[in-house]
Residue, then its C-alpha position, 0 to 999 in steps of 0.5 A: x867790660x873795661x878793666x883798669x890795672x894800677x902799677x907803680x905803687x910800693x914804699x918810699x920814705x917821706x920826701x920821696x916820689x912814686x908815679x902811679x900808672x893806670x892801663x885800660x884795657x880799651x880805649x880810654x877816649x871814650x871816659x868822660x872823667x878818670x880819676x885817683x882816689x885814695x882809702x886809709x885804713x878806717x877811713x872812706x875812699x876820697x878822690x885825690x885827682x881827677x882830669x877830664x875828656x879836654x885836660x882839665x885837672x882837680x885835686x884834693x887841697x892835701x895834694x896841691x902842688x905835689x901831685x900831678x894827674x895826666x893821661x895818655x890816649x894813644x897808651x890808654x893810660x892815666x898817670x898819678x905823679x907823686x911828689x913830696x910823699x907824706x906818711x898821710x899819703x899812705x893809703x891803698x890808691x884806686x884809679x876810676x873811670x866813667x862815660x856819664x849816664x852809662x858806665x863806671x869802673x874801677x881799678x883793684x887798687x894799689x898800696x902806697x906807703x910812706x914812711x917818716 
């Protein structure tokens, strides 16, 4: 069993940066995809980044150009560089990880919150 822990997270006034790391516990070679999503209160979990087994990167429009996702195999980690933080960015933030067609986890999440 594959456990994702989230640290970094914490509150920053808008304008502000953070950089969210995501550790697994084992290798995360084998993940097809790994992603960040993020849930404000009331509202559904939406992905923010995701980047896959070669490099390939996809963001959510909101975040382009502010945000950053990457990964790590050799630490078995996956980063969320955050820059140009908005009070909407507040939300409790999530790290993902799937192998297609066989397994998917979850991170517990973390907080963010931006203040204006």
């Amino acid at each position: 069993q594959v456990q994702l822990v989230e640290s970094g997270g914490g509150s920053v006034h808008s304008g502000g940066s953070l950089r969210l790391s995501c550790a697994a516990s084992g290798s995360i070679f084998s993940f097809n995809y790994m992603a960040w999503y993020h849930q404000a209160p009331g509202k559904q979990r939406e992905v923010v980044a995701g980047i896959n087994s070669v490099g390939t990167t996809n963001y959510a429009d909101s975040v382009k150009g502010r945000f950053t996702i990457s990964r790590d195999n050799a630490r078995n980690t996956v980063y969320l560089q955050m820059n140009s933080l908005k009070p909407e960015d507040t939300a409790v933030y999530y790290c993902y990880a799937v192998r297609f067609g066989v397994s998917a986890y979850w991170g517990q999440g973390i907080q963010v919150t931006v203040s204006s």
